[in-house]
Rosetta silent file (secondary structure, phi, psi, omega in degrees, C-alpha in Angstrom):
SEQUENCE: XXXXXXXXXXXXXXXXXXXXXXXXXXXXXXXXXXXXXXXXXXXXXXXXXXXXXXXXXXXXXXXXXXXXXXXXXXXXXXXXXXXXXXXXXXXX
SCORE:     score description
SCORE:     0.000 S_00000001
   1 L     0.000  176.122 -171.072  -54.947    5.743 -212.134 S_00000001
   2 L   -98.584  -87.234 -162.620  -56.187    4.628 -215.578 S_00000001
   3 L  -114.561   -7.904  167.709  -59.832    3.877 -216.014 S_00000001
   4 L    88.826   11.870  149.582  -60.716    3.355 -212.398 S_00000001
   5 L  -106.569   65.374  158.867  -61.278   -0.510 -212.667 S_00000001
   6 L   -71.240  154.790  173.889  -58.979   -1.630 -210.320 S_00000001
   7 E  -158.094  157.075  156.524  -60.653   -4.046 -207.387 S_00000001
   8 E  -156.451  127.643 -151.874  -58.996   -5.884 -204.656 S_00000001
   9 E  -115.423  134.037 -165.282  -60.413   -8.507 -202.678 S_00000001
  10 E  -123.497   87.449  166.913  -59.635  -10.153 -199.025 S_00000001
  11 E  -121.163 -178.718  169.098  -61.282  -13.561 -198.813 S_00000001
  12 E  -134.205  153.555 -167.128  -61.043  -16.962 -197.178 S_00000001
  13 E  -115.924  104.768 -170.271  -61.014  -20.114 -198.486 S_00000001
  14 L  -105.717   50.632  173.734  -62.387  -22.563 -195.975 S_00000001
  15 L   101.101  -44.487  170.026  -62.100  -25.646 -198.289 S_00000001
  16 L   -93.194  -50.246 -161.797  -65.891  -25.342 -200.206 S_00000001
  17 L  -133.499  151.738  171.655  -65.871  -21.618 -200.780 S_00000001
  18 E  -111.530  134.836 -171.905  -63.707  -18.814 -200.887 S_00000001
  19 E  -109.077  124.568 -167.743  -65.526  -16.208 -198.967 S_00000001
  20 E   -93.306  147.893  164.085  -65.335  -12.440 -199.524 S_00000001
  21 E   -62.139  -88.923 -150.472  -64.023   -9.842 -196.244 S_00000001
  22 E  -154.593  140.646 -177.617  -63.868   -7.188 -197.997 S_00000001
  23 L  -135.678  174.459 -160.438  -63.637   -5.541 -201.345 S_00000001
  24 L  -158.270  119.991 -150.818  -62.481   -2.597 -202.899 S_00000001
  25 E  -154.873  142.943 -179.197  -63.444   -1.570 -206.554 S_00000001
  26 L    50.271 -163.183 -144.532  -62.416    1.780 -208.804 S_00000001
  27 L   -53.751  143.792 -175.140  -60.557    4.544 -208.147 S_00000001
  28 L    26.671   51.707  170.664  -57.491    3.826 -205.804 S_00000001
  29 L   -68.256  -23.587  174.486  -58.841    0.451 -204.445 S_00000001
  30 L   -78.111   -9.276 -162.449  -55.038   -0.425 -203.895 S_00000001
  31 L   127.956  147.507  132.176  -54.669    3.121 -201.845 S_00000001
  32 L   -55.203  -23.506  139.917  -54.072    6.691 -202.357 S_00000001
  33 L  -114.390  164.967  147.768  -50.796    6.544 -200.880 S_00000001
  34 L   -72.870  -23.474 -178.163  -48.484    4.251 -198.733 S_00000001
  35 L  -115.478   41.792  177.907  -48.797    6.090 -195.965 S_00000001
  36 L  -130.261  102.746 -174.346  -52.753    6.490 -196.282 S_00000001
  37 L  -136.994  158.779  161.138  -53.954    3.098 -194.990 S_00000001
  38 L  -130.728  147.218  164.107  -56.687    1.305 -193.297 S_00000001
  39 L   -97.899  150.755 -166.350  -56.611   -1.461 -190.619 S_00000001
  40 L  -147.258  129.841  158.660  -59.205   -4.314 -190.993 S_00000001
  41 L  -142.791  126.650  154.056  -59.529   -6.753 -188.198 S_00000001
  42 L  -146.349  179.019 -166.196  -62.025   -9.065 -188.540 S_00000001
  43 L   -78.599  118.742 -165.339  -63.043  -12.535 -186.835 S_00000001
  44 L  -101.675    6.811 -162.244  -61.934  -15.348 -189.133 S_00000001
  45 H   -63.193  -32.797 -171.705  -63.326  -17.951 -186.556 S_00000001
  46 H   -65.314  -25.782 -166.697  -66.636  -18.571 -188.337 S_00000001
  47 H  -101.132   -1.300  174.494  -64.571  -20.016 -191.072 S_00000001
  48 L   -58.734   93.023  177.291  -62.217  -22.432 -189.679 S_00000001
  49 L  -117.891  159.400  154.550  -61.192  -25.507 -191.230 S_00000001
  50 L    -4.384  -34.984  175.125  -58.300  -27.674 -192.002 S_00000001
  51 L  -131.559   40.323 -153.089  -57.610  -26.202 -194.912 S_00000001
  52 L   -70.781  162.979  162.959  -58.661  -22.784 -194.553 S_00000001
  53 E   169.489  144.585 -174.038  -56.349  -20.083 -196.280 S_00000001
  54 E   -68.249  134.235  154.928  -56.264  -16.267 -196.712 S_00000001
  55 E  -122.164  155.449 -170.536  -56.484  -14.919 -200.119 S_00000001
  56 E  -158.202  120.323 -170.921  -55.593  -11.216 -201.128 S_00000001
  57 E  -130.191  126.084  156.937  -56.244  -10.545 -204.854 S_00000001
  58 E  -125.776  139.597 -159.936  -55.608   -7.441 -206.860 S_00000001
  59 E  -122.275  146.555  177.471  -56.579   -7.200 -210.540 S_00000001
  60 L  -112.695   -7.593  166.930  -55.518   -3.896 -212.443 S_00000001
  61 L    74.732   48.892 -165.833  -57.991   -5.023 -215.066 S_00000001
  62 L    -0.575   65.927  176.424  -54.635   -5.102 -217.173 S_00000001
  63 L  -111.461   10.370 -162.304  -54.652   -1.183 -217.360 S_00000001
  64 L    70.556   51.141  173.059  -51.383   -0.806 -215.566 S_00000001
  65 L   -79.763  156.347 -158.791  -52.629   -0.077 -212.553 S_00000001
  66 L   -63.648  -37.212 -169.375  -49.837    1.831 -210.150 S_00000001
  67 L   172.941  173.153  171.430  -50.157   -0.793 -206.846 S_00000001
  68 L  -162.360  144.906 -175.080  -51.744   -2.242 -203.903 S_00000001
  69 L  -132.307  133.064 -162.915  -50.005   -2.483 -200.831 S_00000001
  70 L  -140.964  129.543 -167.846  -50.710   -5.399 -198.349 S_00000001
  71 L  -163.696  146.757 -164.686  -48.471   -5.163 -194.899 S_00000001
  72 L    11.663  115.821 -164.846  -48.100   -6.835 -191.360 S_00000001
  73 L  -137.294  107.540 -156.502  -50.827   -9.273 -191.730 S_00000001
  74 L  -102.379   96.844 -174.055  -51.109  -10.828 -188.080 S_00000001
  75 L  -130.147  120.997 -154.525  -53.134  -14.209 -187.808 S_00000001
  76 L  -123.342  160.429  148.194  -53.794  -15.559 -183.783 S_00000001
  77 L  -150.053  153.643 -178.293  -55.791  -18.320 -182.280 S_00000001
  78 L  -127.250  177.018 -170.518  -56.705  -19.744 -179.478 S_00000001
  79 L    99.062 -164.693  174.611  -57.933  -23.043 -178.168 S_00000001
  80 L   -78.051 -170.112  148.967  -56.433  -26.234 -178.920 S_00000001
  81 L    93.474 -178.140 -177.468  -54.797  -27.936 -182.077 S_00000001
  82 L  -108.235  132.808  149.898  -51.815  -27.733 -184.282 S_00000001
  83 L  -115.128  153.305 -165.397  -50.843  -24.801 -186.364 S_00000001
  84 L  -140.652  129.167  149.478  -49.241  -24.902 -189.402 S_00000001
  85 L  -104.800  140.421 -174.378  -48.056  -22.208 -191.973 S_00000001
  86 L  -115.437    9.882  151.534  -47.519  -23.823 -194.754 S_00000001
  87 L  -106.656  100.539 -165.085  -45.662  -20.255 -196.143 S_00000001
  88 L   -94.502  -29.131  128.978  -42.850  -19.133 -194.658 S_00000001
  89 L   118.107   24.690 -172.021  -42.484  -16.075 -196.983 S_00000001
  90 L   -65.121  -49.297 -134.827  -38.416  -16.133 -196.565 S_00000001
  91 L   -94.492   22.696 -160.017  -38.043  -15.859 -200.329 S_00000001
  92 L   -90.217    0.000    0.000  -40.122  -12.209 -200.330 S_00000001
């Protein structure tokens, strides 16, 4: 990696704030590998609103950083109401 300020951040936006999960700053915050991973489940429940939405940000601090890899990203609920994705993500 180049200078070690890479960061990448996993928030939610529930309409007033975007709220950070989890972050990941300097060396290899995108990974050491692809097949070197961690799973993160957490409860997104606290944060639910109408217009809620997932954000996943990675900044390379324009040093050319190598990558960040973001994969099978699984979002359930229960209860009542309508869901909507408003991405269908054909065009990846």
């Amino acid at each position: 990696r180049r200078d070690k300020t890479e960061s990448m951040k996993i928030m939610i936006d529930n309409g007033k704030e975007e709220i950070v999960l989890r972050e990941f700053k300097g060396a290899n915050a995108g990974g050491d590998a692809f097949d070197k991973f961690i799973e993160m489940k957490t409860d997104i429940s606290f944060y639910a609103s109408d217009s809620m939405r997932i954000i996943i940000e990675y900044d390379d601090d324009s040093q050319w950083g190598w990558w960040a890899g973001i994969d099978n990203i699984l979002v359930t609920a229960s209860g009542s109401g309508n869901i909507v994705l408003g991405e269908t993500f054909n065009g990846c």
